[in-house]
C-alpha positions in Angstrom: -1.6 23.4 -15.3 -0.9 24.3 -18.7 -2.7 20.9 -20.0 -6.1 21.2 -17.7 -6.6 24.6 -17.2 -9.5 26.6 -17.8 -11.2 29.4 -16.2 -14.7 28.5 -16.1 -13.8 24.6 -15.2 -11.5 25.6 -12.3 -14.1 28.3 -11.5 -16.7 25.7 -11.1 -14.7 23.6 -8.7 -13.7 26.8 -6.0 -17.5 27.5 -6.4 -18.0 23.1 -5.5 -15.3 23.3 -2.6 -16.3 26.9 -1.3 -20.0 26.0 -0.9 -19.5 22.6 0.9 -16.4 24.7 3.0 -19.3 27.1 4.3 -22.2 24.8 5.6 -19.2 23.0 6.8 -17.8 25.7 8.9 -21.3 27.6 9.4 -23.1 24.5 11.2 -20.3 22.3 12.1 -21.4 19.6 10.1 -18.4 17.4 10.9 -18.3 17.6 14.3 -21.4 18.5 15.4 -23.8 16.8 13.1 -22.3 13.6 11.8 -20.0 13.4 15.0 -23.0 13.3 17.2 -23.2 9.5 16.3 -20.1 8.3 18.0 -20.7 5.0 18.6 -23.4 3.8 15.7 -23.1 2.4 12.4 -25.2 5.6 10.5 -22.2 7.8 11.1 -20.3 5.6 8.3 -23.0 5.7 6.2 -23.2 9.9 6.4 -19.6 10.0 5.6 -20.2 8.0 2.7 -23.0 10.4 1.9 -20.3 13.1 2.6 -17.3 12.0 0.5 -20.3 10.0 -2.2 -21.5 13.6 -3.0 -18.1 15.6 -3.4 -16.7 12.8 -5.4 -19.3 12.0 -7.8 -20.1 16.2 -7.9 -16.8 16.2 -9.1 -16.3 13.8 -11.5 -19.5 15.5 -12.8 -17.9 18.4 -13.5 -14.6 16.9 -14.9 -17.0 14.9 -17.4 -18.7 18.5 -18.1 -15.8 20.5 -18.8 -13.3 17.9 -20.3 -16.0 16.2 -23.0 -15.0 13.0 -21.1 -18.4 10.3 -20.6 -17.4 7.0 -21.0 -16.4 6.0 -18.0 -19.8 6.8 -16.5 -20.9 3.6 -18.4 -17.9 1.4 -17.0 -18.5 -1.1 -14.8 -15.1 -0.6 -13.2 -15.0 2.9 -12.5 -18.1 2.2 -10.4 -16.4 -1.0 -8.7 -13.3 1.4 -8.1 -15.3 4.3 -6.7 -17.5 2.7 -4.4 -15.1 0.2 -3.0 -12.5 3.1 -2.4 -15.4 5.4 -0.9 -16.3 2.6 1.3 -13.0 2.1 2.4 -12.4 6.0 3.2 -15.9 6.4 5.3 -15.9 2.9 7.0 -12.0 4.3 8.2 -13.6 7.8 8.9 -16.4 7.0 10.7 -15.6 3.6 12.3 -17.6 3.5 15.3 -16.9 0.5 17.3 -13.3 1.5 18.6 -14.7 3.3 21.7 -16.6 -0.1 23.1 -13.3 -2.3 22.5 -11.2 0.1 24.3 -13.9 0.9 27.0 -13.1 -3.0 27.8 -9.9 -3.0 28.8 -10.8 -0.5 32.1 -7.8 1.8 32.2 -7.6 5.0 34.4 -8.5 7.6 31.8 -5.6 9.4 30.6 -4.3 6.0 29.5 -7.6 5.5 28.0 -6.9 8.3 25.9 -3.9 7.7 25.0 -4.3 4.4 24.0 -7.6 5.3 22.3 -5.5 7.6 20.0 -3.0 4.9 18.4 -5.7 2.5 18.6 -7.6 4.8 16.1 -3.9 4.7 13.5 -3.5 1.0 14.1 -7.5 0.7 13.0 -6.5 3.0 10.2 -4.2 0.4 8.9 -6.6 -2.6 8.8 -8.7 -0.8 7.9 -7.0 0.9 4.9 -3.9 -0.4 4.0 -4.9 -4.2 4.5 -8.2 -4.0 2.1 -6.6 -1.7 -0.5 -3.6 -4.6 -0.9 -5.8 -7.3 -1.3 -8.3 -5.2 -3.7 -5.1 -4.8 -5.6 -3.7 -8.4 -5.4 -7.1 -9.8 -6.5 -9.1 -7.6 -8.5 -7.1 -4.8 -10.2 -3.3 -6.4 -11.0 -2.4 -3.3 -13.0 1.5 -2.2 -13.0 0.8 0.6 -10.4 3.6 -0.7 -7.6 0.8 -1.6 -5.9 -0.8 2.1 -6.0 2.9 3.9 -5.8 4.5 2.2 -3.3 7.2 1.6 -5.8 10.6 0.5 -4.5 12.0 3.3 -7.7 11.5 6.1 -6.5 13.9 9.6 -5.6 13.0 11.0 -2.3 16.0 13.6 -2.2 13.7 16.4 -4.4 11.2 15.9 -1.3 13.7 17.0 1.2 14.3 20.0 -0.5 11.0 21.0 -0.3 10.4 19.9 3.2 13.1 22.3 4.2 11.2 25.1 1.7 8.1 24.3 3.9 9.3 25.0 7.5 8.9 28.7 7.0 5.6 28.1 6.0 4.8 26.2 8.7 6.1 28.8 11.3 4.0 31.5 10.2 1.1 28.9 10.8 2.0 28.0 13.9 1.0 31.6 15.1 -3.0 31.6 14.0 -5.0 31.3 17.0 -6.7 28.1 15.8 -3.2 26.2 15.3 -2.2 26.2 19.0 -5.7 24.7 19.7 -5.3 22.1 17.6 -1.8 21.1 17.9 0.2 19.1 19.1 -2.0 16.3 18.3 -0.2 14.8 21.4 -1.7 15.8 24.8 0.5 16.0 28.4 -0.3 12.9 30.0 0.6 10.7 32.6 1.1 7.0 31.5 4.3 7.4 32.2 3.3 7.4 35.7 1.0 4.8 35.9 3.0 2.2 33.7 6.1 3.2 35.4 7.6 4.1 31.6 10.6 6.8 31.0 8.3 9.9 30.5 9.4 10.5 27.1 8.3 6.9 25.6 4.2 7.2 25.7 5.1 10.5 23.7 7.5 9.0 21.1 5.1 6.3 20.8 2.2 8.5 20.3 4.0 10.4 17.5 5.4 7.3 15.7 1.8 5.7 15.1 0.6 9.0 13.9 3.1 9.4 11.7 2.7 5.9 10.5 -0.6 6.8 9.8 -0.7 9.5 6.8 1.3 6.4 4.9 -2.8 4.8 5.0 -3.3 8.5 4.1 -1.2 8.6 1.0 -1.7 5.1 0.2 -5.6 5.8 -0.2 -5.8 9.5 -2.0 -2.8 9.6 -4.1 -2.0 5.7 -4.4 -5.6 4.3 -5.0 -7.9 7.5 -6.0 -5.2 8.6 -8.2 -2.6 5.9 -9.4 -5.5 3.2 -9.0 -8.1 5.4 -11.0 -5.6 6.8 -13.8 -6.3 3.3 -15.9 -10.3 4.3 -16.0 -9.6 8.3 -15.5 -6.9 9.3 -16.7 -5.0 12.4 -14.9 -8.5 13.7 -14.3 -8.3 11.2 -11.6 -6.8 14.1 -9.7 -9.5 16.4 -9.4 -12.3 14.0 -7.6 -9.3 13.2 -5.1 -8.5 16.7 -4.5 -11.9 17.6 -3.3 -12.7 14.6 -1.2 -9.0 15.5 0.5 -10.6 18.5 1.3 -13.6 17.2 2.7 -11.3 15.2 4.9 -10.2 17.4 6.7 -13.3 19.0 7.6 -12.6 18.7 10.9 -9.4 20.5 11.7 -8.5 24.3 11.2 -9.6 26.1 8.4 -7.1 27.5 7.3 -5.6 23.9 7.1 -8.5 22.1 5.2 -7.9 25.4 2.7 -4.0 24.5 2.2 -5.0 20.4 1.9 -6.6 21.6 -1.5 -3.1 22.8 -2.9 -1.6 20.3 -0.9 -3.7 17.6 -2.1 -3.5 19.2 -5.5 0.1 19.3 -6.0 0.8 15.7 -4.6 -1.4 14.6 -6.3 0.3 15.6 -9.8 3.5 14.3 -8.4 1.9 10.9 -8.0 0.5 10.4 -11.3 3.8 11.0 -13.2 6.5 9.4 -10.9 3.5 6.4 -10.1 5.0 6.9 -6.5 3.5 8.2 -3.3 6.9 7.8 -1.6 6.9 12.0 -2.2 3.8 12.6 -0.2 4.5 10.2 2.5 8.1 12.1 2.9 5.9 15.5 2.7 2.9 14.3 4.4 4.7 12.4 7.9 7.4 15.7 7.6 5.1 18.4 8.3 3.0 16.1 10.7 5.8 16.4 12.7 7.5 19.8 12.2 3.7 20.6 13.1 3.8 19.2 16.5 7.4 20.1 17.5 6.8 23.9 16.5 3.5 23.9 18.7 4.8 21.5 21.4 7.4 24.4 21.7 5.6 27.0 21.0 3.7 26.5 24.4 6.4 26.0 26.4 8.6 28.8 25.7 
């Protein structure tokens, strides 16, 4: 903080995120707007519009305040940029998923459920698969491929995992939390697959888990690790505020907290080179999240 802070830069960046967090949350633009194309092609191309704008708004901003222009003339901060904004909307707004699993003609509730881990599985070929071989063929820098490092200490994370639960408590008690969460619905596959009742739930939760790994593996591994040889640690920054934008669909209050969130992890990442941190952090309160509201509305 010490290093990057100034008023009017940091000033500049709330006014960035607080603009785009009102029309967001004035007209709905997430769900109403570029949701209302679930099952066509244009819906990846307005979340590339989406995350194009806050990224390169961003950077815009970082090249303003910092004095830094050179990498607007590099040809591989524009190959990195695009193919990692490509990767992020066609994951976002993938809109063939609902046709395949139409197909297999299941009773709904397990249409539902299935349609759920379907969308984290997607996530991963989506994500993880293109970002390794982007890695393997095109960038070959000494990244761990993007942070997933085998040296890395995960016991600091614990620590402040346990920090967190308080936090997470007083959360769970907005109005809007309880709506949201647990990401797991009641359902009754169990039933119709003849299953002990507690395995489509604990398969549920795994894959969703599994799933902020793409998470942290594309915003701190590849928009931060990946772009630190063409950016530098204001690689951060432009992360931090398509993070944001990410999760323009949820509860305010939590696409408010991804900013720090995002923010802070992704500071971690660029000294350690490691997203094992964030994963820890990232899958930990995923799941503290949906115990504390799956409880929560039982008792």
């Amino acid at each position: 903080m010490r290093q990057d802070f100034q008023y009017t830069y940091y000033l500049t960046l709330v006014f960035l995120l607080a603009t785009f967090f009102s029309i967001n949350y004035s007209v709905d633009l997430e769900n109403t707007w570029i949701d209302q194309y679930p099952e066509k092609t244009v819906r990846i191309f307005l979340y590339f519009l989406l995350y194009g704008f806050g990224y390169y708004a961003s950077c815009m901003i970082v090249s303003h305040f910092k004095k830094v222009t050179d990498f607007w003339r590099s040809k591989r901060f524009w190959l990195f940029s695009l193919f990692g904004l490509g990767v992020l909307s066609i994951a976002k707004g993938f809109p063939y998923l609902p046709e395949i699993m139409s197909s297999l003609q299941q009773p709904y509730e397990v249409y539902a459920w299935l349609y759920r881990i379907a969308t984290n599985v997607t996530s991963f070929v989506i994500v993880f698969l293109p970002l390794s071989i982007f890695y393997a063929a095109i960038d070959r820098e000494k990244s761990g491929v993007y942070g997933l490092t085998t040296k890395s200490n995960i016991e600091p994370y614990l620590y402040l995992l346990l920090i967190l639960i308080p936090f997470i408590f007083i959360a769970s008690l907005q109005k809007g939390f309880t709506y949201y969460y647990p990401v797991y619905k009641a359902n009754t596959v169990s039933e119709i697959w003849n299953w002990p009742t507690y395995l489509p739930m604990m398969l549920f939760e795994f894959f969703y888990g599994i799933d902020f790994i793409n998470v942290e593996f594309l915003f701190r591994g590849f928009f931060v690790i990946g772009m630190t040889q063409i950016l530098g640690k204001h690689s951060i920054v432009p992360m931090v505020v398509i993070y944001c934008f990410l999760h323009f669909g949820k509860p305010p209050g939590e696409a408010i907290t991804s900013i720090f969130g995002g923010f802070i992890l992704g500071i971690v990442a660029f000294y350690t080179r490691s997203i094992w941190g964030g994963i820890i952090i990232h899958i930990g309160i995923a799941w503290l999240m949906e115990a504390i509201a799956y409880f929560s509305k039982q008792f």
